[in-house]
C-alpha positions in Angstrom: -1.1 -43.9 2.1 0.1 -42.6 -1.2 -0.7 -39.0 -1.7 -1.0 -37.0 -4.7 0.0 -33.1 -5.6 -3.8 -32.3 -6.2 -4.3 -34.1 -2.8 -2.0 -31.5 -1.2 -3.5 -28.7 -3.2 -6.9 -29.6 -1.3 -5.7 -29.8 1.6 -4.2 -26.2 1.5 -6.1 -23.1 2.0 -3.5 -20.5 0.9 -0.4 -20.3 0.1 2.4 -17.1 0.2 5.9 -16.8 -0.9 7.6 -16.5 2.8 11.0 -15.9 2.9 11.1 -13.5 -0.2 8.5 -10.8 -0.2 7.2 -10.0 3.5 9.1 -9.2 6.5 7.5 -12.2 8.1 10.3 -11.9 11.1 8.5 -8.9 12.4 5.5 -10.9 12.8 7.2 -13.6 14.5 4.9 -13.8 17.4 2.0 -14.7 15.6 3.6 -18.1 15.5 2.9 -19.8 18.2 5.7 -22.7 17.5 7.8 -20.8 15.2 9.3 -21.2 11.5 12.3 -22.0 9.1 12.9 -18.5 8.4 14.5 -19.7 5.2 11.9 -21.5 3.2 10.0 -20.4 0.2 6.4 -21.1 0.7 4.1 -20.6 3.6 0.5 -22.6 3.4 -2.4 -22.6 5.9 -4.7 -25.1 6.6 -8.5 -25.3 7.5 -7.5 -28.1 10.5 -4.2 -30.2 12.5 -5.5 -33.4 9.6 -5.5 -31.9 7.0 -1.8 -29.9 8.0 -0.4 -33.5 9.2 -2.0 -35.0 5.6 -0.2 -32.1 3.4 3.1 -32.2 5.4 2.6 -36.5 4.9 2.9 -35.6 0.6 5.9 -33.7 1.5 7.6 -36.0 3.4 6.8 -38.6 0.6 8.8 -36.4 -2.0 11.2 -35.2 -0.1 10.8 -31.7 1.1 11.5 -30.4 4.7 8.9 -28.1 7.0 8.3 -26.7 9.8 4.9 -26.4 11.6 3.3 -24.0 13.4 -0.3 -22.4 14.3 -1.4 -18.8 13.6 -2.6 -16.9 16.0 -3.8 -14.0 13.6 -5.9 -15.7 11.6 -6.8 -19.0 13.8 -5.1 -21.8 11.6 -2.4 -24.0 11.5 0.6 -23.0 8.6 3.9 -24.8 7.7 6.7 -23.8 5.8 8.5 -25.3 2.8 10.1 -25.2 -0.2 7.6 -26.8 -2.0 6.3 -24.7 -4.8 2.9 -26.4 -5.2 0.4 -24.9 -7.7 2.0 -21.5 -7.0 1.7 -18.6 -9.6 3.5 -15.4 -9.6 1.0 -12.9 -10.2 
């Protein structure tokens, strides 16, 4: 299955910078499977399909992650260094 970027877009709920702005370390045990501390981006997703289906695009161009699930807010999030449609507000 070729995926698109507006494919991944819809399959993300939110998306964060990670490794740059929040102390995200010292919420480390809200991840249940842990995180590459290192990357950019962090990105949630409503369900495991539609996480698998968005990490799929990735794989397809080329960028890494790291999957985990989120206890605080009940979904599943990976990291990357995939920018997406991300804005700098």
């Amino acid at each position: 299955m070729k995926l698109k970027a507006i494919d991944f877009e819809r399959l993300t709920e939110c998306q964060m910078e990670f490794n740059a702005v929040a102390d995200w370390q010292s919420q480390s045990a809200r991840f249940v499977d842990g995180l590459n501390w290192n990357h950019a981006y962090i990105y949630w997703c409503e369900n495991y399909a539609s996480t698998l289906l968005a990490c799929e695009y990735l794989e397809q161009i080329g960028f890494s992650y790291e999957i985990s699930w989120d206890d605080a807010i009940q979904q599943y999030c990976f990291t990357t260094d995939y920018a997406g449609s991300w804005v700098k507000a």
